[in-house]
N, C-alpha and C positions, 0 to 999 in steps of 0.2 A: 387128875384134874388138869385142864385145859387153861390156858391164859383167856383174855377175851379177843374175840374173834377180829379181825383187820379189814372183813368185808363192811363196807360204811351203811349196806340196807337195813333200814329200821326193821324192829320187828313188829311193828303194829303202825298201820297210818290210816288216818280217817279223816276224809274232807266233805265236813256237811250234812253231817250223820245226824239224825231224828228221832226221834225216842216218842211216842204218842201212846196216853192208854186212854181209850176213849179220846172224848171232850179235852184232856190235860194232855199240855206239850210240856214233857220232864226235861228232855234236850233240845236244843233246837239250835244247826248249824255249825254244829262242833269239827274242829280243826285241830286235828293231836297228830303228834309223831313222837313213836315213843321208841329211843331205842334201844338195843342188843342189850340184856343184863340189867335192864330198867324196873321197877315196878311204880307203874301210878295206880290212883284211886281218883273216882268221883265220889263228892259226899256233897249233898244237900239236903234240903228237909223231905222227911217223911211225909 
């Protein structure tokens, strides 16, 4: 096993990212940086 990593590049980045099904906007303009060793979640209503 590994220490964590020293490089500072995120592992996930997203600027303004859209999510449409149909008619329905689920996201709209999202701005995340998530980094190395991170874990997020979106949660909203069904």
């Amino acid at each position: 096993m590994t220490g964590a990593s020293d490089d500072c590049t995120p592992a996930v980045v997203t600027d303004g990212f859209t999510k449409r099904f149909g008619s329905v906007t689920a996201v709209e303009g999202l701005r995340m940086t998530v980094p190395v060793e991170s874990v997020y979640g979106l949660l909203g209503p069904n």
